[in-house]
TORPA-4810 file (N, C-alpha, C, O; in nm, 3 decimals):
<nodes>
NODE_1_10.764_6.345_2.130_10.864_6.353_2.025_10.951_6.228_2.026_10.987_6.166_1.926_X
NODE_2_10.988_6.195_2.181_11.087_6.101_2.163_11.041_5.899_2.072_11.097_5.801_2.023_X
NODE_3_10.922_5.944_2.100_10.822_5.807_2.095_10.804_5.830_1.939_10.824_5.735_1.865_X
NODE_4_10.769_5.941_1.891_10.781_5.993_1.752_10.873_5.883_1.666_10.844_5.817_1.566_X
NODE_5_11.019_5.889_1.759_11.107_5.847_1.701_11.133_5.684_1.740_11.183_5.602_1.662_X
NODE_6_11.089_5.656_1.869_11.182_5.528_1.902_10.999_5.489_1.973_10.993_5.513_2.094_X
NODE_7_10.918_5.457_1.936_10.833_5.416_2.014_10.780_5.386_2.121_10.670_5.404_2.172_X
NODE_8_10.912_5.319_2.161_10.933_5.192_2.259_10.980_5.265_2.415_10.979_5.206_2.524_X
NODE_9_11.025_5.430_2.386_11.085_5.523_2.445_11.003_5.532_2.578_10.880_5.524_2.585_X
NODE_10_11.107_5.552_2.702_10.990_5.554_2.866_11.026_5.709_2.884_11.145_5.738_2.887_X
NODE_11_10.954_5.785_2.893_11.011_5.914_2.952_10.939_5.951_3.059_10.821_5.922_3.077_X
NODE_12_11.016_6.024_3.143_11.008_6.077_3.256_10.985_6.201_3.311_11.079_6.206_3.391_X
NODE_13_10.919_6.315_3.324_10.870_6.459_3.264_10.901_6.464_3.462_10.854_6.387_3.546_X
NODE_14_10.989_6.578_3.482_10.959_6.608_3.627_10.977_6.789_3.635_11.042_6.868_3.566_X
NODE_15_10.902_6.803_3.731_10.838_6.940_3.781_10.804_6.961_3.904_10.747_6.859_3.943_X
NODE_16_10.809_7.048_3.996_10.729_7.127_4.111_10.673_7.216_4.082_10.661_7.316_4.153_X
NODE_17_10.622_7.199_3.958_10.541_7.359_3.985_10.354_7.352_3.940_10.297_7.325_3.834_X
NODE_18_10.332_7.368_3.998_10.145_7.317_4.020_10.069_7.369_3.891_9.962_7.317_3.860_X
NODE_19_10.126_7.476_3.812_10.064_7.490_3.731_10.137_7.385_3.583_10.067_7.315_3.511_X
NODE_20_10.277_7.399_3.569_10.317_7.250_3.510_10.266_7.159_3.511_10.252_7.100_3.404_X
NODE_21_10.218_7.107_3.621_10.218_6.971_3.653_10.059_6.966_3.626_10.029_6.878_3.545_X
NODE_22_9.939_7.048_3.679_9.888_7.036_3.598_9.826_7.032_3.467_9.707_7.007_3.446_X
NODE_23_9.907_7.057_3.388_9.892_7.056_3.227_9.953_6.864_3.163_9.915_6.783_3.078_X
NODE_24_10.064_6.873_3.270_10.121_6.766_3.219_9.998_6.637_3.254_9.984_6.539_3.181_X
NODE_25_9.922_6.660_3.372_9.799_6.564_3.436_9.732_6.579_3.287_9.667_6.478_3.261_X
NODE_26_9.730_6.673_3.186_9.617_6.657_3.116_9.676_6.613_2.972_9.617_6.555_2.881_X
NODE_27_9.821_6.661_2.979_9.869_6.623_2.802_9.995_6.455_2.820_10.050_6.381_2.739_X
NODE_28_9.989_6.465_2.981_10.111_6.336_2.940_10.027_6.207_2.935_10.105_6.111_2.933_X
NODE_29_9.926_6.177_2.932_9.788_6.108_2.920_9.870_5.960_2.834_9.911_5.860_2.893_X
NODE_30_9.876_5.988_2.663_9.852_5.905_2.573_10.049_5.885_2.588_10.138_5.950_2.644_X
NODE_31_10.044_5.760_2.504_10.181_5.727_2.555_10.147_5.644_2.389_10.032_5.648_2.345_X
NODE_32_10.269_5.564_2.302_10.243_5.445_2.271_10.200_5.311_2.296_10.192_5.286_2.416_X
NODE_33_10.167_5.214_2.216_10.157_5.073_2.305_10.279_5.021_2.370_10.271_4.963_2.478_X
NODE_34_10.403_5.040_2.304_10.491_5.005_2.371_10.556_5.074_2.500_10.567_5.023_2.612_X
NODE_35_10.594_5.196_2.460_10.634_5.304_2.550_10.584_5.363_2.664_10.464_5.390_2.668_X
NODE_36_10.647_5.385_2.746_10.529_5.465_2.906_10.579_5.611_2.860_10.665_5.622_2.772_X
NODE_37_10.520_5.728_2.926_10.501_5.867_2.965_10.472_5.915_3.065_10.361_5.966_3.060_X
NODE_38_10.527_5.924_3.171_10.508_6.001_3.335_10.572_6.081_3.357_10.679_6.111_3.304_X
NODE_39_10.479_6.161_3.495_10.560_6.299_3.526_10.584_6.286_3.689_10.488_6.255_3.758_X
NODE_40_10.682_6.306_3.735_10.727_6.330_3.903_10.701_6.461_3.950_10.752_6.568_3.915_X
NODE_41_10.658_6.449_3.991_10.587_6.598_4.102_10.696_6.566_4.194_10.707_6.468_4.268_X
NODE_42_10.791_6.687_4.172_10.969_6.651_4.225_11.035_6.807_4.206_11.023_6.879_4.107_X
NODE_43_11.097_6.834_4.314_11.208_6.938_4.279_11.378_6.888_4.326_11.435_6.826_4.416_X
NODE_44_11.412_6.963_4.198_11.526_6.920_4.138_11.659_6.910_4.224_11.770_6.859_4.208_X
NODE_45_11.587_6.991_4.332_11.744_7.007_4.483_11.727_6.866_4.569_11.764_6.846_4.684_X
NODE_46_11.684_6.807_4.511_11.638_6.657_4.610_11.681_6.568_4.501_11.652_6.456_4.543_X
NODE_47_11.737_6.555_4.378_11.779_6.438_4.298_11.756_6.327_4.333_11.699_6.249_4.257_X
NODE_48_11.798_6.287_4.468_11.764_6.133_4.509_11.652_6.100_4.450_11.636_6.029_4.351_X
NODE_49_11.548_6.173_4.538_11.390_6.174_4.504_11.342_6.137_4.347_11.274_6.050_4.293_X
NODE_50_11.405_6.233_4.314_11.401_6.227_4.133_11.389_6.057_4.138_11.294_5.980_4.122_X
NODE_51_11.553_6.032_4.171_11.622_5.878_4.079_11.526_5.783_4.146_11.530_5.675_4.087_X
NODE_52_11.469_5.782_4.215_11.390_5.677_4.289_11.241_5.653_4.175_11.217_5.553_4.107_X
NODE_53_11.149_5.794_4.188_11.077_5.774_4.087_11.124_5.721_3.963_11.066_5.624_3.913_X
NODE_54_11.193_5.758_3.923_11.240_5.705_3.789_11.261_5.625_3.765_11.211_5.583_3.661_X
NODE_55_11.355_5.536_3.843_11.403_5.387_3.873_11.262_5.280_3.833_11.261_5.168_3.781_X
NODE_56_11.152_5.365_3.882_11.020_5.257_3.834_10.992_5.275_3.761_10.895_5.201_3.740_X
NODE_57_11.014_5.351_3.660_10.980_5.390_3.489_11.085_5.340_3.416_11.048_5.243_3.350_X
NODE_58_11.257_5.379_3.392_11.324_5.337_3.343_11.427_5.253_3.369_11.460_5.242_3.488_X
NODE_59_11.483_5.192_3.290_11.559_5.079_3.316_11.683_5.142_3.323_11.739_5.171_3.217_X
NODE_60_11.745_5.174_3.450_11.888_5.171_3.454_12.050_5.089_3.433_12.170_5.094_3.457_X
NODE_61_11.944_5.019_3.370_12.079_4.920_3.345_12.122_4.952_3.213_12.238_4.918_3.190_X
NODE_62_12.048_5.017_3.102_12.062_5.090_3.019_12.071_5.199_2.977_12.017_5.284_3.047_X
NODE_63_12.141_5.249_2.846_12.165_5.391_2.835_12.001_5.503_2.864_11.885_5.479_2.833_X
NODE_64_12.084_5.668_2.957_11.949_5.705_2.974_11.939_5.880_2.910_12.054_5.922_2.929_X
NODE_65_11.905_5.927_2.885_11.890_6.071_2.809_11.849_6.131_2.966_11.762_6.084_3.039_X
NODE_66_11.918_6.220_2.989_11.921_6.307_3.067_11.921_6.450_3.016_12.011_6.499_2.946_X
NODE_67_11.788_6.524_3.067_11.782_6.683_3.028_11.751_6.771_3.107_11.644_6.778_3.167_X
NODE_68_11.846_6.851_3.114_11.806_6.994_3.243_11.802_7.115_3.150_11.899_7.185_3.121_X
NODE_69_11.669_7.131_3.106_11.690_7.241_2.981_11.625_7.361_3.035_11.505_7.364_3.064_X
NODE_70_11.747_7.509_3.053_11.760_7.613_3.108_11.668_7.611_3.251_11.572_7.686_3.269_X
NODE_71_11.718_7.506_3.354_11.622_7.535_3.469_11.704_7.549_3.589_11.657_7.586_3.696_X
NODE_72_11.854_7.514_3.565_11.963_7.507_3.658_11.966_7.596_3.689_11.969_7.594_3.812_X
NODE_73_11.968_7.703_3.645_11.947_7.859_3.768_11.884_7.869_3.852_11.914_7.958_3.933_X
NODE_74_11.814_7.819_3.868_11.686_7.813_3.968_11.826_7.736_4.094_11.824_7.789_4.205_X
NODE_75_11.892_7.668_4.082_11.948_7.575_4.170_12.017_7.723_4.235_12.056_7.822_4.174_X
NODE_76_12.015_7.693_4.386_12.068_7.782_4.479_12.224_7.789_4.469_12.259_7.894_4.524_X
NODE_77_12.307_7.738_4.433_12.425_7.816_4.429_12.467_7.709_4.309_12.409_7.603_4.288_X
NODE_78_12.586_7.765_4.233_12.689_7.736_4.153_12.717_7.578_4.189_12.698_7.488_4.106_X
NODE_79_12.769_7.554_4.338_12.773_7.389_4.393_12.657_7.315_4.386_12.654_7.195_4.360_X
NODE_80_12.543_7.399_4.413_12.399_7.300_4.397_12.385_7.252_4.262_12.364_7.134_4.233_X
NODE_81_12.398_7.361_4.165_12.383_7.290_4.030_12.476_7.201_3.984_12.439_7.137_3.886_X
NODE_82_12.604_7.172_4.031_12.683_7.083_3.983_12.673_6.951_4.050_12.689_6.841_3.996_X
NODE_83_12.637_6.983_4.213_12.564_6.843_4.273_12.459_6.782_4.223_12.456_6.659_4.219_X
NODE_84_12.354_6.861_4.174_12.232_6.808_4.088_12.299_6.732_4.003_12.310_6.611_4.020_X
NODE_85_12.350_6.793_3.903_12.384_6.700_3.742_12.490_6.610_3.793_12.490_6.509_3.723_X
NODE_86_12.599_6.602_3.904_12.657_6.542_3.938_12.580_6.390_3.967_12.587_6.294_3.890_X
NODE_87_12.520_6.391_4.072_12.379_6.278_4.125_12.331_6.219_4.011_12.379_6.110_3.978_X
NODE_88_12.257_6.261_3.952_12.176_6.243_3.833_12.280_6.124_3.715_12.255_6.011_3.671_X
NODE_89_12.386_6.207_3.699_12.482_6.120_3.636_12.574_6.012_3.679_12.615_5.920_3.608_X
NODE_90_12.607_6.037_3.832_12.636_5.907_3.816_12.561_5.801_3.882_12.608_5.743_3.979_X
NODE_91_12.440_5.773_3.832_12.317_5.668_3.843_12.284_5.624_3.751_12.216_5.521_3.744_X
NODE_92_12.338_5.717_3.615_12.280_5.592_3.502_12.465_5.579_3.455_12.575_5.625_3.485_X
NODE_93_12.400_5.485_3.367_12.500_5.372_3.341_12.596_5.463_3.202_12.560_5.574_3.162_X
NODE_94_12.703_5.399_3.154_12.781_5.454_3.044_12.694_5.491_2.932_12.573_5.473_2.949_X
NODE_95_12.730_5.536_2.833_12.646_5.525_2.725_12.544_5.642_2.736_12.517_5.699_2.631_X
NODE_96_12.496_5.677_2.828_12.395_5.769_2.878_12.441_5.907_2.792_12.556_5.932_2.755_X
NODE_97_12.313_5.994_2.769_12.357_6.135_2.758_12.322_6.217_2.871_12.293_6.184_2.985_X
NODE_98_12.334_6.361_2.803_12.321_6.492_2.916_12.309_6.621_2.842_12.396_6.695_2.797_X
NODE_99_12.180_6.628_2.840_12.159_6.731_2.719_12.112_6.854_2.853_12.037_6.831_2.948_X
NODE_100_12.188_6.993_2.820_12.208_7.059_2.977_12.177_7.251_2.873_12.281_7.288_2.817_X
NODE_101_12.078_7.331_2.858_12.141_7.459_2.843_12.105_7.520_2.985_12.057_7.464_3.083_X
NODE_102_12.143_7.647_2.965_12.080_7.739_3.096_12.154_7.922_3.062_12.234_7.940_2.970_X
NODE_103_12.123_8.000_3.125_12.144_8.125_3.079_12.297_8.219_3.128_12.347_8.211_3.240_X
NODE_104_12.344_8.295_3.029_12.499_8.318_3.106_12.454_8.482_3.148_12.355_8.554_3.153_X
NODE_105_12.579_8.484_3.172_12.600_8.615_3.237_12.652_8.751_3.124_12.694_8.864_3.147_X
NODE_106_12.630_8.690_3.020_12.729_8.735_2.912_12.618_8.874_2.896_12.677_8.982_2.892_X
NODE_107_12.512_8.880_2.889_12.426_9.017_2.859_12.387_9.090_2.947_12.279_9.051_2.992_X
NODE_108_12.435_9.199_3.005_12.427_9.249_3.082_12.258_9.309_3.144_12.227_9.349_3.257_X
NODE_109_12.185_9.297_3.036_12.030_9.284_3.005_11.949_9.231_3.051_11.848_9.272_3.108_X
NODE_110_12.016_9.054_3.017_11.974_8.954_3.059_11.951_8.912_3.192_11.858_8.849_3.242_X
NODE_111_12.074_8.970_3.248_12.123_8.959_3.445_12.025_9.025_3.489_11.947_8.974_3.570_X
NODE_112_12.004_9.211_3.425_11.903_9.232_3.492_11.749_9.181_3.502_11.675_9.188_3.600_X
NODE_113_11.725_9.135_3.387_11.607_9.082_3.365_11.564_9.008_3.470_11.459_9.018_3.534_X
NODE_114_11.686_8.909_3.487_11.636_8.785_3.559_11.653_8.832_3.669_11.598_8.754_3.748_X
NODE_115_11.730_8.974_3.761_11.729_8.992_3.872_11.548_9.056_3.922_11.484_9.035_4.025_X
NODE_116_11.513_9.141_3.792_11.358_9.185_3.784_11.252_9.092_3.796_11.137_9.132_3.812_X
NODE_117_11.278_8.979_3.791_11.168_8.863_3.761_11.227_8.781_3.943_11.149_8.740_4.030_X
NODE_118_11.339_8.781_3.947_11.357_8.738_4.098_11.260_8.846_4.210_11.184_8.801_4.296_X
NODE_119_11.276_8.961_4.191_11.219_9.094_4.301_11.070_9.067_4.255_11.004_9.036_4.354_X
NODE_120_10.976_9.067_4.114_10.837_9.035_4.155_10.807_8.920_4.187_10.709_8.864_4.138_X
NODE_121_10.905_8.850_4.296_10.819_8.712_4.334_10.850_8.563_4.274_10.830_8.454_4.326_X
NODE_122_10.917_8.605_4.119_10.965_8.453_4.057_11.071_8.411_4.172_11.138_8.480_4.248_X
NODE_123_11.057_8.226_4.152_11.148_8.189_4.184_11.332_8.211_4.158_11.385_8.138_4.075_X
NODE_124_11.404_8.296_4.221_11.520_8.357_4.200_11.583_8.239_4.068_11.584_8.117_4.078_X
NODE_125_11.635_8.331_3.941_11.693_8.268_3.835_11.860_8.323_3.849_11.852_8.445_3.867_X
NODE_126_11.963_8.292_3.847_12.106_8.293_3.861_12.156_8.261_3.735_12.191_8.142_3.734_X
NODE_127_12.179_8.332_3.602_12.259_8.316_3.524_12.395_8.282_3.558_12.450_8.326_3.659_X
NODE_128_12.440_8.215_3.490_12.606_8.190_3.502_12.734_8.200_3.421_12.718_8.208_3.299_X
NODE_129_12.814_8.200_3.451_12.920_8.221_3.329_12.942_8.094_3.254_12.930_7.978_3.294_X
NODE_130_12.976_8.139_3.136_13.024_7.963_3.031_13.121_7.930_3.126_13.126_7.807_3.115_X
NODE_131_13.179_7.953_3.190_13.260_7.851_3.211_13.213_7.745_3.342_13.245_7.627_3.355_X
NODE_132_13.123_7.831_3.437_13.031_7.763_3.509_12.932_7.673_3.433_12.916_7.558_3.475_X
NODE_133_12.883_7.703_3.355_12.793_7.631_3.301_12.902_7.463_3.178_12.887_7.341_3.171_X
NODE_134_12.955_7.521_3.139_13.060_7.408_3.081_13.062_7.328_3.169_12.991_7.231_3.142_X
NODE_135_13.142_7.318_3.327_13.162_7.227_3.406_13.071_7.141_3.462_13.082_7.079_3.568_X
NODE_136_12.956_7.142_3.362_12.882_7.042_3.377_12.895_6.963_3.292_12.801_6.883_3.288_X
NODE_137_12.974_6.948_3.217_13.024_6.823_3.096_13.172_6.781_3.141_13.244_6.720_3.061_X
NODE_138_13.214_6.813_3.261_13.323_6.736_3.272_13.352_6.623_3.325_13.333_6.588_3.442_X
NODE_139_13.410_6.551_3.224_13.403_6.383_3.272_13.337_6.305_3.124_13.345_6.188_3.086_X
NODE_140_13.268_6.436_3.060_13.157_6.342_2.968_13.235_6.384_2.854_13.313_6.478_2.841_X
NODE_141_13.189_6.280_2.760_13.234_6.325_2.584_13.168_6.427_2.526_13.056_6.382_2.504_X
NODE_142_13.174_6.545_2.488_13.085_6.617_2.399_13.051_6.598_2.256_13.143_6.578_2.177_X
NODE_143_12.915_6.602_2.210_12.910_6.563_2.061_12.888_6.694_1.970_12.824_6.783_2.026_X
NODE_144_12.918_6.710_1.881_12.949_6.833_1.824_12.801_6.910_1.771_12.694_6.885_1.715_X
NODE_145_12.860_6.992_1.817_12.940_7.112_1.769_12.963_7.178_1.913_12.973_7.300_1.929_X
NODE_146_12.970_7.079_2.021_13.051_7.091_2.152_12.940_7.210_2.253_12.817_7.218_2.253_X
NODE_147_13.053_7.298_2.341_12.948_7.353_2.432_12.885_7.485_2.340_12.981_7.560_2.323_X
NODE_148_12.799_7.525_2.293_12.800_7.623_2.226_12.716_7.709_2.253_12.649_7.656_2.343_X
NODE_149_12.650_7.869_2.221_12.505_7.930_2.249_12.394_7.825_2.197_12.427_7.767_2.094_X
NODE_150_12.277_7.791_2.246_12.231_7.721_2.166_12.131_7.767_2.075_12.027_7.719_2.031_X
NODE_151_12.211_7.898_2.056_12.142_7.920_1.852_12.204_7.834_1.741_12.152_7.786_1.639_X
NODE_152_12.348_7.827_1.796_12.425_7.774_1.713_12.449_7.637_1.684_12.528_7.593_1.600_X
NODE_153_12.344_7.546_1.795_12.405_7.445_1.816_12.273_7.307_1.699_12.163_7.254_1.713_X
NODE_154_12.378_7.311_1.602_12.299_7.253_1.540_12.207_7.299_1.415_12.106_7.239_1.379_X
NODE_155_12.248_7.392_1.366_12.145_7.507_1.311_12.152_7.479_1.164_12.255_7.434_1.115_X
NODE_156_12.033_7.507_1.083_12.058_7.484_0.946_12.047_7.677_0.909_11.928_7.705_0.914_X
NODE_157_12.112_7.776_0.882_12.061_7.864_0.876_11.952_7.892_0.736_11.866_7.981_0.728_X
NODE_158_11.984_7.795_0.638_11.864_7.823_0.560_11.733_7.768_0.573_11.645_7.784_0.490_X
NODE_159_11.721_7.700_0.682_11.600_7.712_0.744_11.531_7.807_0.826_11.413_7.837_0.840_X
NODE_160_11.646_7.847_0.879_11.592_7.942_0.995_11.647_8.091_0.970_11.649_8.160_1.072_X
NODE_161_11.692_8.154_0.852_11.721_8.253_0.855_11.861_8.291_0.930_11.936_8.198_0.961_X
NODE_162_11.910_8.469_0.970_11.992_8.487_1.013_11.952_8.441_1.138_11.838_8.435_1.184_X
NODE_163_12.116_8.394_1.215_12.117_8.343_1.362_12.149_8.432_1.454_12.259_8.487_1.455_X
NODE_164_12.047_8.458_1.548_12.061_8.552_1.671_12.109_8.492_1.767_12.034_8.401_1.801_X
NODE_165_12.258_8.505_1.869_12.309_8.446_1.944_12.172_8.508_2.060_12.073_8.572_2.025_X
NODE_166_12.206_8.467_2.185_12.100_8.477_2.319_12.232_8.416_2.407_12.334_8.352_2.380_X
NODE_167_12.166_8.475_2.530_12.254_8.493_2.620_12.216_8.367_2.734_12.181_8.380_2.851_X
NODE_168_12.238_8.229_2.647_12.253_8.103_2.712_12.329_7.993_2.622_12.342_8.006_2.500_X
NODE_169_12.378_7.886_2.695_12.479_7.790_2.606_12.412_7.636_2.659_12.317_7.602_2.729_X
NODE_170_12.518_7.571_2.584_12.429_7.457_2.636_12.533_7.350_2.475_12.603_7.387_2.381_X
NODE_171_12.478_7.200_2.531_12.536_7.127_2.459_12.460_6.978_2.480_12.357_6.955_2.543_X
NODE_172_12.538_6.891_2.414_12.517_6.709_2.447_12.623_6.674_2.472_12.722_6.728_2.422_X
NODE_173_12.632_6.565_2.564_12.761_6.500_2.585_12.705_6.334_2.640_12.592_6.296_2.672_X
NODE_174_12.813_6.273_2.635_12.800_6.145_2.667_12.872_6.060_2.757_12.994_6.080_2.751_X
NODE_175_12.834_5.969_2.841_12.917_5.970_2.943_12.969_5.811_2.892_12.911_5.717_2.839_X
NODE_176_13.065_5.829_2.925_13.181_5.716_2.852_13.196_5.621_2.931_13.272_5.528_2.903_X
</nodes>
């Protein structure tokens, strides 16, 4: 998608999980002429690790798109996930984004769900509260329509019909 748009675009696809990673061995293949496409066989409680691979794909001296989309639960406590996005951000340079959702605590449904999917064996998922999950934009600029559910964020509803909130938030922000 991103190459869709900017050709020239390097992206960086990272995962630990063997069945991910092999799909990505088979679809992150074609790239543009200009642009690269790779994936890090990486988990996310080791960031260093991350920034190192990456460092040989993208240019840090320039702005970098950063995305943790709904996987931060997985991070073992409330401090782990803010050390993750913490690390991560401050390694790239100003200008950078941080495009971040993940799931709240707000549905009481939802908690159980994810406590049901922790007991058969998934890797334990930890919803969090907005306001846990917000404090991962602090420090950064938010671009609108700010931290929001992300049904809302961005939505044309006459494209998409009536909007069903879901019990996760999420936003963009930019680091200044």
């Amino acid at each position: 998608v991103a190459q869709g748009v900017s050709p020239e675009a390097k992206v960086v696809y990272v995962d630990n999980d063997p069945l991910v990673l092999a799909h990505a061995r088979a679809l992150l293949t074609t790239t543009t002429e200009e642009g690269v496409t790779t994936y890090v066989d990486a988990d996310f409680h080791e960031p260093e690790n991350i920034l190192v691979s990456a460092r040989q794909v993208l240019n840090f001296s320039q702005p970098v798109g950063v995305m943790f989309m709904g996987v931060l639960g997985h991070a073992r406590s409330y401090e782990d996930m803010r050390h993750i996005v913490r690390t991560v951000l401050d390694a790239v340079p100003s200008g950078s984004y941080l495009v971040f959702w993940d799931g709240t605590v707000d549905n009481p449904n939802y908690v159980k769900l994810c406590e049901e999917y922790t007991k058969s064996g998934g890797v334990p998922y930890e919803p969090r509260t907005q306001e846990q999950l917000a404090a991962v934009f602090e420090g950064l600029e938010l671009v609108e329509p700010g931290f929001v559910p992300i049904t809302r964020w961005r939505v044309d509803p006459a494209q998409v019909g009536s909007i069903q909130d879901v019990s996760a938030y999420g936003g963009v922000a930019r680091k200044p």
